[in-house]
C-alpha positions as CSV (number, residue, x, y, z in Angstrom):
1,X,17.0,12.2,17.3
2,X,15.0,9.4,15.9
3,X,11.9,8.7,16.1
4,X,11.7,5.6,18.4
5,X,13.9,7.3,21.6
6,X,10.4,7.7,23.1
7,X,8.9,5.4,25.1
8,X,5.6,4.1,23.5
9,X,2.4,5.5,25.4
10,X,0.8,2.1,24.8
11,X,1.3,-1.4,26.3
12,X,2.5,-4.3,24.3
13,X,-0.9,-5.6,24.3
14,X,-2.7,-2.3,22.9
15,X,-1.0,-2.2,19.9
16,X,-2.7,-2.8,16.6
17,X,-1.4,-5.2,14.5
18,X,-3.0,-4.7,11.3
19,X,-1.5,-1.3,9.5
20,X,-3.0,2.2,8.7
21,X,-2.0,4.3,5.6
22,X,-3.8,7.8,5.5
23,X,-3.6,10.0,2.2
24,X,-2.2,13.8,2.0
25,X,-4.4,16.4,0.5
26,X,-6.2,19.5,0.9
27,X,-8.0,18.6,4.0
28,X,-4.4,17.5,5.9
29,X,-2.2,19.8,4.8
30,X,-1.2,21.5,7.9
31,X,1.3,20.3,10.5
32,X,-0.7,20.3,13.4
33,X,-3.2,17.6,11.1
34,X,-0.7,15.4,9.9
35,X,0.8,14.8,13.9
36,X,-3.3,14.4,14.8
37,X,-3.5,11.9,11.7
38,X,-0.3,9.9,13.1
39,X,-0.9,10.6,16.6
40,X,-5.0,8.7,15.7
41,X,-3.5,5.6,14.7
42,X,-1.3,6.2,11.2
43,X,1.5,4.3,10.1
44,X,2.3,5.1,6.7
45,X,1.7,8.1,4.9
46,X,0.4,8.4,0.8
47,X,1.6,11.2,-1.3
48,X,-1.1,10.9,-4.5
49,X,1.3,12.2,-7.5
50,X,-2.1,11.9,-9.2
51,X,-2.8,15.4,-7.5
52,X,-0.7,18.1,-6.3
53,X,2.7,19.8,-7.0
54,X,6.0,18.8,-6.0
55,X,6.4,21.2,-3.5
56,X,3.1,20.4,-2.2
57,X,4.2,17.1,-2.1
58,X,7.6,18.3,-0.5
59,X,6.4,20.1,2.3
60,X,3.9,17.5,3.4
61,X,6.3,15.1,3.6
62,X,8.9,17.4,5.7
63,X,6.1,18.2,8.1
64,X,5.0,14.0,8.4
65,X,8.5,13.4,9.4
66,X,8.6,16.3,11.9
67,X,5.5,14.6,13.3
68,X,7.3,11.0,13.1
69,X,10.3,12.3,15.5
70,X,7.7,14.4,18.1
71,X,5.2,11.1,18.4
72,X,8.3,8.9,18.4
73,X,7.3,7.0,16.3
74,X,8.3,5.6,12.6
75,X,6.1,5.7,9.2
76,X,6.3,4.9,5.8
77,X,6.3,7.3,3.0
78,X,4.6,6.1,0.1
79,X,4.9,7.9,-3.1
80,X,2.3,7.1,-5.5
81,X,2.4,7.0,-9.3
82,X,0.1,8.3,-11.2
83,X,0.9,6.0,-14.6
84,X,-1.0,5.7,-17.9
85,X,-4.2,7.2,-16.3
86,X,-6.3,7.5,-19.5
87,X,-8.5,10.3,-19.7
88,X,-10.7,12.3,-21.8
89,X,-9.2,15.8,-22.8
90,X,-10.9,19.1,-21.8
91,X,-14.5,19.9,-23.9
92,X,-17.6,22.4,-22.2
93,X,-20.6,21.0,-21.0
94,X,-21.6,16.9,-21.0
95,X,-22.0,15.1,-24.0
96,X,-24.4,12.3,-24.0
97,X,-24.4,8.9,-25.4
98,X,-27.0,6.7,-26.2
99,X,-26.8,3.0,-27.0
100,X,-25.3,2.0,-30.1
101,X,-24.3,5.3,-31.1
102,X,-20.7,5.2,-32.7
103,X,-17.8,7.4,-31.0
104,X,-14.7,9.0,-32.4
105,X,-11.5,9.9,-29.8
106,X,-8.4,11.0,-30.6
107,X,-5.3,12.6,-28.6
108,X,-5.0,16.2,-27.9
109,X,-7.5,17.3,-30.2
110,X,-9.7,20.3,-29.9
111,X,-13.4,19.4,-29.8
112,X,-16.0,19.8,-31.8
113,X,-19.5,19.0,-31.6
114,X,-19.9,15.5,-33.8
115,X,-16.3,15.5,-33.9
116,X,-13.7,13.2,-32.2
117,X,-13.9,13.2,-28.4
118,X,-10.5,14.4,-27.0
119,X,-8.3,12.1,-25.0
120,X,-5.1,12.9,-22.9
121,X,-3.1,9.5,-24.3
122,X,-2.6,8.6,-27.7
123,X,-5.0,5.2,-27.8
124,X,-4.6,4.7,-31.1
125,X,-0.9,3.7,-30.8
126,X,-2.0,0.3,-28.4
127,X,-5.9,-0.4,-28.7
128,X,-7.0,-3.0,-31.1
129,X,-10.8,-3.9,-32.5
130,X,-12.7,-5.7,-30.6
131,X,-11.3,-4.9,-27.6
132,X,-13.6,-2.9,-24.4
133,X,-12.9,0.3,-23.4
134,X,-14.7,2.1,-20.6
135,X,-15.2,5.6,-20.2
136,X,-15.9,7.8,-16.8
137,X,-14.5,5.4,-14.7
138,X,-17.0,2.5,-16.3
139,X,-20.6,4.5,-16.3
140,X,-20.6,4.3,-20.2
141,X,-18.9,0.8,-21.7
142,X,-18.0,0.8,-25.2
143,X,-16.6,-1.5,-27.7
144,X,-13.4,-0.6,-30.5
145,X,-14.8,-1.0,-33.7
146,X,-11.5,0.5,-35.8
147,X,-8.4,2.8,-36.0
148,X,-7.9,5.0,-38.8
149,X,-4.9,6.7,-38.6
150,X,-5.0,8.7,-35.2
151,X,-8.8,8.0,-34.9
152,X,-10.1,5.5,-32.5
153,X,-13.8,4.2,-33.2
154,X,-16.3,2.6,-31.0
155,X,-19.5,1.6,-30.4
156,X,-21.5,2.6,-27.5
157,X,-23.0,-0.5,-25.3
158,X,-25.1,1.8,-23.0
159,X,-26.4,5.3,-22.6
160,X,-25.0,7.9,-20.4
161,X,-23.0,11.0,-20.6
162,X,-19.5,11.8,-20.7
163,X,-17.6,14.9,-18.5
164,X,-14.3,15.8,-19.4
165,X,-11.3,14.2,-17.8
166,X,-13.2,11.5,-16.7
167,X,-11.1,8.4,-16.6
168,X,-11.1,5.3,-19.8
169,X,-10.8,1.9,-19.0
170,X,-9.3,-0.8,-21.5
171,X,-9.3,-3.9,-19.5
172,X,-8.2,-5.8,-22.9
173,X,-5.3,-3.4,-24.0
174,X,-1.6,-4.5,-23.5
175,X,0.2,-1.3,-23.4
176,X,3.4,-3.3,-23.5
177,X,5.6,-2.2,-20.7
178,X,4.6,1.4,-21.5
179,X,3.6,2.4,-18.2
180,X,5.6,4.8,-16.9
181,X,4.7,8.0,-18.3
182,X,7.0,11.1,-18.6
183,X,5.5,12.9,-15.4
184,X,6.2,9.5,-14.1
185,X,9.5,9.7,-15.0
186,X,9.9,13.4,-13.2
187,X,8.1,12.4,-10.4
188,X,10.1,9.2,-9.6
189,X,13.1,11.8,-10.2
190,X,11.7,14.1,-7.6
191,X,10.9,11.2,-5.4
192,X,14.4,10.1,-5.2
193,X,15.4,13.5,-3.6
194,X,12.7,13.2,-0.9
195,X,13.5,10.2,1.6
196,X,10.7,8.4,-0.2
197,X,10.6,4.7,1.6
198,X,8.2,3.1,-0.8
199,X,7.0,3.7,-4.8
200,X,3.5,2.7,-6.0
201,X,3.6,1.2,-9.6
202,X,0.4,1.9,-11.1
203,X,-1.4,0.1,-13.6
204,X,1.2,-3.3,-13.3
205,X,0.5,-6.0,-16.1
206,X,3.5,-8.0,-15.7
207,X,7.0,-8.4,-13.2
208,X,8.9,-6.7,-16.1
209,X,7.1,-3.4,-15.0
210,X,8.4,-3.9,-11.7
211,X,12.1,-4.8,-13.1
212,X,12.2,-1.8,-15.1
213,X,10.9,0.5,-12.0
214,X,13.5,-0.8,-9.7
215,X,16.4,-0.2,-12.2
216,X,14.9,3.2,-12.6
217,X,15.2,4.2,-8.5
218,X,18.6,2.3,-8.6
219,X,20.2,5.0,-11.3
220,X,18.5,7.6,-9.3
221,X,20.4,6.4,-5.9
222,X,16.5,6.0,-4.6
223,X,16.4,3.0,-2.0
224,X,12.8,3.0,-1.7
225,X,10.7,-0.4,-2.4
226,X,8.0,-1.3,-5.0
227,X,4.4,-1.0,-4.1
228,X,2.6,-3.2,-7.1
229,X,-0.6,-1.6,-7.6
230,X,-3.1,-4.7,-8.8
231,X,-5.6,-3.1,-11.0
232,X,-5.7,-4.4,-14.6
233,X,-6.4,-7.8,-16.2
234,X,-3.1,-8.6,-17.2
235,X,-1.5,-8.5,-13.4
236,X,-4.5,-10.2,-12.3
237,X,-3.5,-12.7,-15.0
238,X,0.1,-12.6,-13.8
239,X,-0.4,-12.7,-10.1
240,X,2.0,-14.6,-8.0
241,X,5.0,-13.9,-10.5
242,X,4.2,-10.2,-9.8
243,X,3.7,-10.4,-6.1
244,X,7.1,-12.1,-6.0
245,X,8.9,-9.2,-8.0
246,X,7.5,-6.6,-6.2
247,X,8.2,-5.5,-2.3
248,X,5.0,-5.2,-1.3
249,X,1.0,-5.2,-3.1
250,X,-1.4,-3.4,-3.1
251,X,-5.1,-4.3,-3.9
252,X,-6.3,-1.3,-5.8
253,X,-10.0,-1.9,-5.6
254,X,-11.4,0.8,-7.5
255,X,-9.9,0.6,-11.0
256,X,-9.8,-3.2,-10.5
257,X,-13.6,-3.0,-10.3
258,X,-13.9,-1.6,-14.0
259,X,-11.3,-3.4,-15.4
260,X,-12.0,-6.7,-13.5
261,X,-15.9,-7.9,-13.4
262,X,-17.1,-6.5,-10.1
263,X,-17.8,-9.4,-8.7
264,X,-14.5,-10.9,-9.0
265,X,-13.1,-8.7,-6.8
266,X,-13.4,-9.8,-3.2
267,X,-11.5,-13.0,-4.9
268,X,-9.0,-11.4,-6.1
269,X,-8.6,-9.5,-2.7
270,X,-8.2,-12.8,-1.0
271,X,-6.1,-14.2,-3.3
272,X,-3.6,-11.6,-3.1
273,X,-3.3,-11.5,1.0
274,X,-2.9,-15.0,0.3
275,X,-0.5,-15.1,-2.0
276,X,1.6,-12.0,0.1
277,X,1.4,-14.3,3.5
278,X,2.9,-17.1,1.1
279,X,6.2,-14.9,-0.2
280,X,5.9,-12.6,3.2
281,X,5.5,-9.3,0.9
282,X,3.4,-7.0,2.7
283,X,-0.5,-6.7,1.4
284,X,-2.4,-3.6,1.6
285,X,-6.6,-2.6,1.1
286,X,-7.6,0.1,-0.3
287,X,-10.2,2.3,-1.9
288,X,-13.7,3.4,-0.9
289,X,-13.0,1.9,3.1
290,X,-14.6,4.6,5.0
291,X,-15.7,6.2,1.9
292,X,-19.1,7.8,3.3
293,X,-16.8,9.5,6.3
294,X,-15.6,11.8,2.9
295,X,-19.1,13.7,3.7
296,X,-20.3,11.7,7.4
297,X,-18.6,11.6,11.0
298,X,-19.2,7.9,10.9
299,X,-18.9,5.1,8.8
300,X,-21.4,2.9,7.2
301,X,-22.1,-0.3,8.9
302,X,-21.1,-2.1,5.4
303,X,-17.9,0.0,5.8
304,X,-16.8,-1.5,9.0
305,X,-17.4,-4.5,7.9
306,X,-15.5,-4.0,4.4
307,X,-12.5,-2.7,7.2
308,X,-12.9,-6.0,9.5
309,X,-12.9,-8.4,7.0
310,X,-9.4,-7.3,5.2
311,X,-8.0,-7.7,8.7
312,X,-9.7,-11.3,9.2
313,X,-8.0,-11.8,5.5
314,X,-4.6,-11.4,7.0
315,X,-3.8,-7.8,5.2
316,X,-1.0,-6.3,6.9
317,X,-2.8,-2.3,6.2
318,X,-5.6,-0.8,5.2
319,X,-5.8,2.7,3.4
320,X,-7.8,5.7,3.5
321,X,-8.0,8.0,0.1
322,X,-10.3,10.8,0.0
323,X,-11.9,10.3,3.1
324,X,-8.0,12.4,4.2
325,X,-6.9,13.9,1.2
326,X,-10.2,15.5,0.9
327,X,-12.6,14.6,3.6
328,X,-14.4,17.0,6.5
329,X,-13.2,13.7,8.7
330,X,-9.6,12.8,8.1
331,X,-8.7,12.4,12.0
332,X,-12.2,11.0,12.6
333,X,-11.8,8.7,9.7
334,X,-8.3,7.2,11.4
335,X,-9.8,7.0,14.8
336,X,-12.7,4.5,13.1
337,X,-10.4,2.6,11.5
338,X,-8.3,1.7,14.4
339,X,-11.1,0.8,16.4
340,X,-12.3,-1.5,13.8
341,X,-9.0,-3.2,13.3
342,X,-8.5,-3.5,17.0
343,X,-11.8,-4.8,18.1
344,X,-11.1,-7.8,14.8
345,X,-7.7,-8.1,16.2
346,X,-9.3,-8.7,19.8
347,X,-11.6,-11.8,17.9
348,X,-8.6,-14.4,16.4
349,X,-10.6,-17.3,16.3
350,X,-11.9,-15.1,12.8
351,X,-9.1,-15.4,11.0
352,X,-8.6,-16.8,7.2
353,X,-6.2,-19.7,7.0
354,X,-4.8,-20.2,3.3
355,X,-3.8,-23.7,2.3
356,X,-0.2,-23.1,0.4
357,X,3.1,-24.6,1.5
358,X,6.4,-22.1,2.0
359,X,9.7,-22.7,0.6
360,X,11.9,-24.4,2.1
361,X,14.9,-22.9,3.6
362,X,17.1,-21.8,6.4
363,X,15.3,-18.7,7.4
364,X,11.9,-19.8,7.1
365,X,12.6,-22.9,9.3
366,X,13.9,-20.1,12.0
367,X,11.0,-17.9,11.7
368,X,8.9,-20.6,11.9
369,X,10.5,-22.3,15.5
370,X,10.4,-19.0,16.7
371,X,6.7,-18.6,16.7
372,X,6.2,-22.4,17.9
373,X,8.3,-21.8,20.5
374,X,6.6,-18.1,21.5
375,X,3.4,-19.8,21.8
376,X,4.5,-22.6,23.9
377,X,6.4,-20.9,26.4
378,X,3.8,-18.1,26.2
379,X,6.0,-15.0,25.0
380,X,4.9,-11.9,25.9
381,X,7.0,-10.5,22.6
382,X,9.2,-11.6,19.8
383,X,12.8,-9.1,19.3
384,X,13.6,-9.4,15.8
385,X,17.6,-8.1,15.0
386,X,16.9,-7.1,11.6
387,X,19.3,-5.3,9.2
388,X,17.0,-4.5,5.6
389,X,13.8,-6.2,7.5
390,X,13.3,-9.5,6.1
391,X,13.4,-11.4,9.4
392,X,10.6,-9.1,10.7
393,X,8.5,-9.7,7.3
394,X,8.8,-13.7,7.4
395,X,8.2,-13.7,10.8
396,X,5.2,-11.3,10.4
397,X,3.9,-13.3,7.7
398,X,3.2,-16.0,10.0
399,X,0.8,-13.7,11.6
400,X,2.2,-14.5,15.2
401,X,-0.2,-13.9,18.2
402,X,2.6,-12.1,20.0
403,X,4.1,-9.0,20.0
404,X,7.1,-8.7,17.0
405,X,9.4,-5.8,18.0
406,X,12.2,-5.5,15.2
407,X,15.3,-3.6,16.2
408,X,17.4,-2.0,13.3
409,X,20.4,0.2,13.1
410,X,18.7,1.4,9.8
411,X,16.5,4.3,9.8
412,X,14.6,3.0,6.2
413,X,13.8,0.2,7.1
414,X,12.3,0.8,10.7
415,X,10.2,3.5,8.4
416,X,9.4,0.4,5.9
417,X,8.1,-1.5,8.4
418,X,6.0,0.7,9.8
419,X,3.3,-0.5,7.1
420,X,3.9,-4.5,8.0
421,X,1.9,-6.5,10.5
422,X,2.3,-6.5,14.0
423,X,5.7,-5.4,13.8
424,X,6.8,-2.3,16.1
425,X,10.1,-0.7,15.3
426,X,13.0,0.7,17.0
427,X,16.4,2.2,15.4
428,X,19.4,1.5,17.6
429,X,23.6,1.1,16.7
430,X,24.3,-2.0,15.2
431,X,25.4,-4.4,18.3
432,X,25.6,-8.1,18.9
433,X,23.6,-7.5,21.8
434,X,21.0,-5.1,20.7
435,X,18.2,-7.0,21.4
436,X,19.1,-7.5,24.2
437,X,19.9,-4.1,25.3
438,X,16.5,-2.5,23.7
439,X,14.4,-5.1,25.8
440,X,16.5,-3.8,28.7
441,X,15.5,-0.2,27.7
442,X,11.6,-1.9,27.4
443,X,11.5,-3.1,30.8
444,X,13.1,0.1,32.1
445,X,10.4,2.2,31.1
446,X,7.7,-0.5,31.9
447,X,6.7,-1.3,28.0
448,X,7.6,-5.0,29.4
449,X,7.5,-6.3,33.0
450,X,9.7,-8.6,35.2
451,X,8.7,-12.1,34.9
452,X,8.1,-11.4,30.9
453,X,9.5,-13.8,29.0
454,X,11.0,-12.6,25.4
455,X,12.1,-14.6,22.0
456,X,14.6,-12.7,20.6
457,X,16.6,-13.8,17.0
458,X,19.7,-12.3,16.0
459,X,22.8,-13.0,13.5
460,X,26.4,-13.9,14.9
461,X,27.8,-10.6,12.1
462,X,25.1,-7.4,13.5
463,X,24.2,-5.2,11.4
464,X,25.1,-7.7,8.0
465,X,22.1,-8.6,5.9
466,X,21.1,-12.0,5.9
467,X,23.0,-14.1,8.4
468,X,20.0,-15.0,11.0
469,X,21.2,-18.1,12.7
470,X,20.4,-17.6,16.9
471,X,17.4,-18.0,18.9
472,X,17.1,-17.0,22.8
473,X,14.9,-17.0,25.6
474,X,14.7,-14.5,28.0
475,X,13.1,-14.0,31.3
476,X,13.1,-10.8,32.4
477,X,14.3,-9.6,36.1
């Protein structure tokens, strides 16, 4: 059985159309919490390879697809990378800083009070003087002075103090491709064995990063898609080349906020959604959303608002972290953030327009008619034939005011789409009438209503990639 052969509990009209992605951890690590978190309102499910063991890993990810097939409906596995996190190594107590005091690190190295401070990567191999480097997660900002041998120096800009295995920032450091560590390289391995349907890159400075990832799942037989994480300089410096080499973004707020100024960061947030709408790769917000429901049944007003305002952008899902993986809330947290979404959703005349022109071709055109003609004859739903999902993404990028219903005959990519605007997914046998018959099966079971009328767009070779050519109308009976 799959996990659309149920009927949806919800009409057409109640569906969100902006995305949820809830986070794994200790506080949902049972089954009957990862059906509640689906059952609340989530779509695609995060697997932090930051934390955890693979067979933590495993078994939440057997139990969210158990919970997929009972609710009947399809979500996205997201396994994400923990890359070149840089941290300091293990030491007792704190050690404070003052300003312009002059610090020592160096790899793997056993501390000693006035000694180096111990990191867990090798900085002296990429980091060159003059360049910043931030340390616990950008509370104390320091400056390279020199490396001598496998020393690193620096000066101190600010006071503070420094816990071990705090994260390092180097905003200005070009670690030249080097991004994929060797737990990286396990964990993609592991990942490939587990029905993974996307992979978050971490740390992305350029599209090479993405190249080499997806030769790296292709010689592991993996067919999950790219998730750029945009959280350094460099990919902020790179931005539309990497959003077109990668499957889908994702704006990683919090290390973008040390290694970016602060400020730049709603900018770079819009920019991105932008830029995602404009090569229909799917856009997603995250870090610190609901971040007070970690501790607090209900958000902060600035919270909903942060929520609201990525869905007025045009992002196609917003994610939840610790509030989840760690939180007293996680269910509560989902429940907020659906209401949120769905009350913006309810407001369209708030909605950002972005001034860039698509490409044009063939199925751009199509997707294109098929949402002026929705609107004109007033659609009550669009029925997307789709084969690896693209149709459903261009179409989605548009951002259409009606429903978008993709029908597939492949279970991936109904679970890939789970995490992309508006769309609602069903897996059926490849047929040249499978629209067709799935709005039958719709209107059966009252999801749809005589009198309905229904744009569906299909190829003349089902269940063949790329060969969208055919538009209908429909009017139900």
């Amino acid at each position: 059985m799959h996990a659309t052969e149920t009927v949806p509990k919800v009409p057409l009209k109640s569906f969100k159309r902006t995305k949820i992605i809830t986070t794994l951890g200790p506080a949902s690590d049972t089954y009957e919490l990862i059906h509640d978190l689906i059952d609340a309102g989530a779509n695609g499910i995060r697997l932090n390879f930051s934390h955890g063991t693979h067979d933590e890993h495993g078994r939440r990810l057997k139990l969210a697809r158990k919970a997929s097939v009972a609710l009947g409906k399809p979500v996205a596995i997201i396994q994400d990378l923990q890359g070149p996190k840089v941290r300091l190594g293990d030491f007792d107590g704190i050690i404070n800083v003052v300003a312009g005091q002059d610090l020592t690190f160096q790899y793997d190295v056993e501390y000693v009070e006035g000694g180096p401070i111990p990191t867990q990567y090798d900085l002296s191999t990429k980091v060159k003087v003059g360049e910043r480097l931030y340390l616990f997660d950008g509370k104390v900002r320091t400056k390279i002075t020199g490396v001598k041998g496998k020393i690193v120096h620096a000066k101190a800009d600010n006071d503070g103090i420094l816990i071990k295995r705090k994260g390092m920032n180097l905003p200005d450091t070009d670690f030249g491709g080097d991004i994929l560590t060797d737990k990286d390289m396990a964990d993609i391995k592991f990942g490939a064995t587990q029905d993974v349907d996307y992979v978050a890159l971490s740390f992305v400075q350029t599209p090479e990063d993405i190249h080499n990832l997806r030769n790296i799942l292709k010689e592991h037989g993996s067919e999950a898609k790219i998730i750029a994480k945009i959280e350094t300089l460099a990919a902020v410096a790179n931005l539309e080349e990497v959003v077109k080499a990668s499957d889908a973004v994702m704006v990683a707020r919090g290390d973008l906020a040390v290694e970016t100024p602060y400020e730049t960061v709603p900018v770079v947030q819009r920019q991105i959604i932008g830029l995602c709408l404009k090569h229909a790769k799917p856009s997603i917000v995250a870090t610190q959303m609901l971040m007070s429901m970690v501790d607090m049944p209900e958000p902060t007003r600035a919270e909903v608002s942060d929520v609201a305002t990525a869905a007025f952008l045009g992002a196609d899902a917003v994610m939840l972290s610790e509030e989840t993986a760690a939180g007293k809330y996680p269910v509560e947290a989902v429940k907020a953030m659906k209401r949120i979404v769905l009350y913006a959703e309810q407001h369209p005349p708030l909605k950002t327009v972005y001034p860039f022109e698509r490409e044009h071709n063939l199925q751009n055109a199509i997707s294109g008619s098929i949402l002026s003609m929705a609107k004109d004859i007033d659609a009550r739903a669009i029925v997307a034939e789709t084969k690896s999902g693209s149709t459903a993404l261009q179409i989605s990028s548009r951002r259409p005011n009606t429903a978008l219903i993709a029908v597939t005959s492949e279970p991936r990519t109904a679970q890939q789409l789970a995490i992309v605007y508006d769309v609602k997914s069903y897996i059926r046998p490849a047929h040249r009438e499978a629209a067709g018959k799935l709005t039958d099966w719709l209107l059966e079971n009252k999801v749809l209503n005589a009198g309905d009328v229904v744009v569906s767009v299909s190829g003349r070779y089902p269940g063949v990639s790329g060969n969208t050519d055919t538009i209908k109308v429909r009017v139900l009976e």
